[in-house]
PDB file of N, CA, C and O in Angstrom:
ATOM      1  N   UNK A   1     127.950-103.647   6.317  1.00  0.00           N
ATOM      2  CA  UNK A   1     128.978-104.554   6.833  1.00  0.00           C
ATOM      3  C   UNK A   1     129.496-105.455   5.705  1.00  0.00           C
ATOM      4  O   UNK A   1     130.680-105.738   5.524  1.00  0.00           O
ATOM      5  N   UNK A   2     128.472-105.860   4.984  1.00  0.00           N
ATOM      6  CA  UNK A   2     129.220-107.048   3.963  1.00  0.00           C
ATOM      7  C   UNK A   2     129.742-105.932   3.085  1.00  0.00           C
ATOM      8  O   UNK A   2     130.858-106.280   2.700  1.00  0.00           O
ATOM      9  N   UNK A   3     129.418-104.711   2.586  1.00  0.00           N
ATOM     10  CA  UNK A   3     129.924-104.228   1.638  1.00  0.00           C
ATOM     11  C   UNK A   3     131.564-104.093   2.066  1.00  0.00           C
ATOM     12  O   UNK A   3     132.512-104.357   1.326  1.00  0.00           O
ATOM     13  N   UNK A   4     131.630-103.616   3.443  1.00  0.00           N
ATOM     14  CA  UNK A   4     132.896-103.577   3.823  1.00  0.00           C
ATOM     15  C   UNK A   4     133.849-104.462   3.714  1.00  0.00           C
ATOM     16  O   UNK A   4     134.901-104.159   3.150  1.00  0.00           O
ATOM     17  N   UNK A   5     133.623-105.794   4.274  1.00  0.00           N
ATOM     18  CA  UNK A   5     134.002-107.287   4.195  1.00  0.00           C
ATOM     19  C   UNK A   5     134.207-107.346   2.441  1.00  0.00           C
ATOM     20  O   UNK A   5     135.233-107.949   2.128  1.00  0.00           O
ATOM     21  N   UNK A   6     133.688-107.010   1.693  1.00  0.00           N
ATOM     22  CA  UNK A   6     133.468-107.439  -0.152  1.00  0.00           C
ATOM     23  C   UNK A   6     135.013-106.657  -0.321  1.00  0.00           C
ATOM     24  O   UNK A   6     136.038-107.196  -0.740  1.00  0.00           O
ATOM     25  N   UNK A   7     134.845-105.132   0.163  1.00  0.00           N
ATOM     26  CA  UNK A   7     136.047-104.181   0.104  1.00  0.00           C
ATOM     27  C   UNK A   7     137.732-105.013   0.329  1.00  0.00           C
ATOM     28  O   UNK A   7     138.694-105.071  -0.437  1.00  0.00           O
ATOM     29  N   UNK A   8     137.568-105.442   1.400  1.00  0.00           N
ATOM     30  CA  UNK A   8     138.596-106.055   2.281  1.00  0.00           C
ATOM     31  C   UNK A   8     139.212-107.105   1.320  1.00  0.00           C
ATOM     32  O   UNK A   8     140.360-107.423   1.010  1.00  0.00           O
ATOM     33  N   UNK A   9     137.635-107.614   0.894  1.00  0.00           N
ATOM     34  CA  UNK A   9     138.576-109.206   0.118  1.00  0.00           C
ATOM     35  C   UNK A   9     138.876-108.498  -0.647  1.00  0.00           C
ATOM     36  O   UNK A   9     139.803-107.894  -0.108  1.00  0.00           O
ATOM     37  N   UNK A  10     138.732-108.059  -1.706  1.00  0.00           N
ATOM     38  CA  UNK A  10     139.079-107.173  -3.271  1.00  0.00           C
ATOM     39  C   UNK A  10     140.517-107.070  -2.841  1.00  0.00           C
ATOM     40  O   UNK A  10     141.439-107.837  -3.117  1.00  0.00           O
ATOM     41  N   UNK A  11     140.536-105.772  -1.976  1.00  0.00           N
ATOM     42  CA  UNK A  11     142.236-105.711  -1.513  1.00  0.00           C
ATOM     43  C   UNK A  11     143.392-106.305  -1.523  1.00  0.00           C
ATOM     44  O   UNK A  11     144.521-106.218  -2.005  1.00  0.00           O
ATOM     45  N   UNK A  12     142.380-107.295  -0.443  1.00  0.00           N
ATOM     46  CA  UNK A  12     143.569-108.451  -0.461  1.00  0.00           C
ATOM     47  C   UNK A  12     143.702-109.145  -1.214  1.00  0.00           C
ATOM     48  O   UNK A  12     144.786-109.727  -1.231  1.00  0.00           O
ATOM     49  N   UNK A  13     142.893-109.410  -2.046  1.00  0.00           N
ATOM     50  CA  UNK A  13     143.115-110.157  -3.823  1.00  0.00           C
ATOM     51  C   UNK A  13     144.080-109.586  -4.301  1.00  0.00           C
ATOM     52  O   UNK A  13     145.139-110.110  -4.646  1.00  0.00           O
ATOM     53  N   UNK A  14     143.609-107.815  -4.386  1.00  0.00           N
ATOM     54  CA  UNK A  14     144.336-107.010  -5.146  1.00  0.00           C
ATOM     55  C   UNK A  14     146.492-107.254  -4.596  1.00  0.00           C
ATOM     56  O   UNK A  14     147.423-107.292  -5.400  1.00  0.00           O
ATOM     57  N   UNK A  15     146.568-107.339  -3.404  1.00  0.00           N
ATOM     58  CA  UNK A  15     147.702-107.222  -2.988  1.00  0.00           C
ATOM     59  C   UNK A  15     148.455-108.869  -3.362  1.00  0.00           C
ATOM     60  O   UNK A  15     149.642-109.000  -3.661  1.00  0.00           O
ATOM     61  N   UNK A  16     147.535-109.924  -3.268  1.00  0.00           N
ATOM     62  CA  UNK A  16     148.674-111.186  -3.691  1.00  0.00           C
ATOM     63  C   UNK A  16     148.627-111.089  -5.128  1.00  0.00           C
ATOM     64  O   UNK A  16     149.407-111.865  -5.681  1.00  0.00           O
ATOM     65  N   UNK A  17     147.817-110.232  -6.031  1.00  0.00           N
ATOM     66  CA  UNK A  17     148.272-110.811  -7.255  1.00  0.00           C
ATOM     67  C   UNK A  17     149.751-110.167  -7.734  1.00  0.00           C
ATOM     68  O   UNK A  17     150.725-110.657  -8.306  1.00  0.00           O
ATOM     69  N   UNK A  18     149.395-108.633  -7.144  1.00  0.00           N
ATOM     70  CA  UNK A  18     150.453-107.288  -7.113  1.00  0.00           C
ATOM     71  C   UNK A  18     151.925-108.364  -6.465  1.00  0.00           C
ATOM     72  O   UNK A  18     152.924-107.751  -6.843  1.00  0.00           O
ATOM     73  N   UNK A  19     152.168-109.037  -6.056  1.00  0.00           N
ATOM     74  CA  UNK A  19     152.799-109.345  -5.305  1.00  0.00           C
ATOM     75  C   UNK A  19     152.817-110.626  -5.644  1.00  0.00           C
ATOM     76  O   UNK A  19     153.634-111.231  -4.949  1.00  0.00           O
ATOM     77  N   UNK A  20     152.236-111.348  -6.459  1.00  0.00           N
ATOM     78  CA  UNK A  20     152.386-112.704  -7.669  1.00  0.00           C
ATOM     79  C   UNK A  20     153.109-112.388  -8.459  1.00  0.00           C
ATOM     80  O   UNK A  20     153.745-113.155  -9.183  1.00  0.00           O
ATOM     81  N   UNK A  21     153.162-110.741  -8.470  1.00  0.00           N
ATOM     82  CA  UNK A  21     153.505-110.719 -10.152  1.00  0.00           C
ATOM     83  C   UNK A  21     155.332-109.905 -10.113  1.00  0.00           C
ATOM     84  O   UNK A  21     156.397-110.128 -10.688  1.00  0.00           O
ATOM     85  N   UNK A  22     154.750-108.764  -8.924  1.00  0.00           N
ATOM     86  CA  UNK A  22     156.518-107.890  -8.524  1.00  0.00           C
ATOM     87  C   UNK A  22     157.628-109.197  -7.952  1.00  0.00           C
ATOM     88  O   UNK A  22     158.725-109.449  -8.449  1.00  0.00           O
ATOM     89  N   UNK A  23     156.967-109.926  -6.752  1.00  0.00           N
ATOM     90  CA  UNK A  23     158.291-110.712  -6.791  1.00  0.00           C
ATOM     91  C   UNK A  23     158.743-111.852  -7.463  1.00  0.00           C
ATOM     92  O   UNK A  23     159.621-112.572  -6.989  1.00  0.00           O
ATOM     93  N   UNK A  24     158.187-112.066  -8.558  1.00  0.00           N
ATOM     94  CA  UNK A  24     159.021-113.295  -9.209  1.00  0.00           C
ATOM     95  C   UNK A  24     160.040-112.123 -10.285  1.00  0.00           C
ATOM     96  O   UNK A  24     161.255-112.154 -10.480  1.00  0.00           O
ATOM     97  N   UNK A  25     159.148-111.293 -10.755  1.00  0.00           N
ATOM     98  CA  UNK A  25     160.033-110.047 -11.670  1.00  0.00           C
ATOM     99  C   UNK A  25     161.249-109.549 -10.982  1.00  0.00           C
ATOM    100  O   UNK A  25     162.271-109.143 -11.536  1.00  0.00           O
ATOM    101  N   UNK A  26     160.988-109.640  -9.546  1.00  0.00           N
ATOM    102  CA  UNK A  26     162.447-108.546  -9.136  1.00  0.00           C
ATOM    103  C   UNK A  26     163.491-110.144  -8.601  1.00  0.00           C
ATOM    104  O   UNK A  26     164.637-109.994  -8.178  1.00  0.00           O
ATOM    105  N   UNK A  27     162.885-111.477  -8.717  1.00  0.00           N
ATOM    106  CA  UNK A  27     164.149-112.925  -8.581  1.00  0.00           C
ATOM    107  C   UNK A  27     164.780-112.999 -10.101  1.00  0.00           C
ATOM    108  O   UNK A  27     165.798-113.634 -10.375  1.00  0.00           O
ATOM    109  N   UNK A  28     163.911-112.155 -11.147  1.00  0.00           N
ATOM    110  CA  UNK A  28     163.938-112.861 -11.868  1.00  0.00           C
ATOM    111  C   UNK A  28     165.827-112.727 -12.834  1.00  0.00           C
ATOM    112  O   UNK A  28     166.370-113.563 -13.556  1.00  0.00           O
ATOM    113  N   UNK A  29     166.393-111.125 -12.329  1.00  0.00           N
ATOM    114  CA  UNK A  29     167.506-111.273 -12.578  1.00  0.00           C
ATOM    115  C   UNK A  29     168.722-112.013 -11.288  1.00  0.00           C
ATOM    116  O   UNK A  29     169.947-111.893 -11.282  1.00  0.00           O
ATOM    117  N   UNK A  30     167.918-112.695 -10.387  1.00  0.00           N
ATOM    118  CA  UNK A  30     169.185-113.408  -9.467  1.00  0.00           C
ATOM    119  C   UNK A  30     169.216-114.692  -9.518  1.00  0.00           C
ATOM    120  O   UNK A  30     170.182-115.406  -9.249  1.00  0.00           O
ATOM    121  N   UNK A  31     167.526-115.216 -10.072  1.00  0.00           N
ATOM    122  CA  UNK A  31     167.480-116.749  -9.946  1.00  0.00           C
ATOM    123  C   UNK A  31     168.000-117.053 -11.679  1.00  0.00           C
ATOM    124  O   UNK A  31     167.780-118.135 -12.225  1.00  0.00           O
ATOM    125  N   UNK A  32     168.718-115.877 -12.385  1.00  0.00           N
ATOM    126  CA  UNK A  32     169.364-115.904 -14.087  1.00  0.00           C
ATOM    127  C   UNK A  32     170.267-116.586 -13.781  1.00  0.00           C
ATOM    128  O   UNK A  32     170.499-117.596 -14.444  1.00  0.00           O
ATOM    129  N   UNK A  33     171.182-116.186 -12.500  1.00  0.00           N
ATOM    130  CA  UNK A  33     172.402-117.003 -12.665  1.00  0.00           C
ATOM    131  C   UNK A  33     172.334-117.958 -11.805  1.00  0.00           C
ATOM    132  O   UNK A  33     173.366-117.976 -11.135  1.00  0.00           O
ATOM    133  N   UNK A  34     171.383-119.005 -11.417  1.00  0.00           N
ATOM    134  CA  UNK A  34     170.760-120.179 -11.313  1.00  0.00           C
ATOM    135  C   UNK A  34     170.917-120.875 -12.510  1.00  0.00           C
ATOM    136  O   UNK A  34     170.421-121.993 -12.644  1.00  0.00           O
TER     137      UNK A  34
END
């Protein structure tokens, strides 16, 4: 069970950083002409 739960968090770590990092890259040519 905890190994599963350990799995889960990793993931979801894995997905906000993935997703820290793609959406400021894909503002980053609209917030240019800001």
């Amino acid at each position: 069970m905890e190994v599963l739960q350990l799995s889960n968090v990793l993931y979801a770590s894995f997905m906000y950083h993935t997703c820290f990092i793609l959406i400021p890259t894909s503002w980053s040519d609209s917030s240019a002409n800001f």
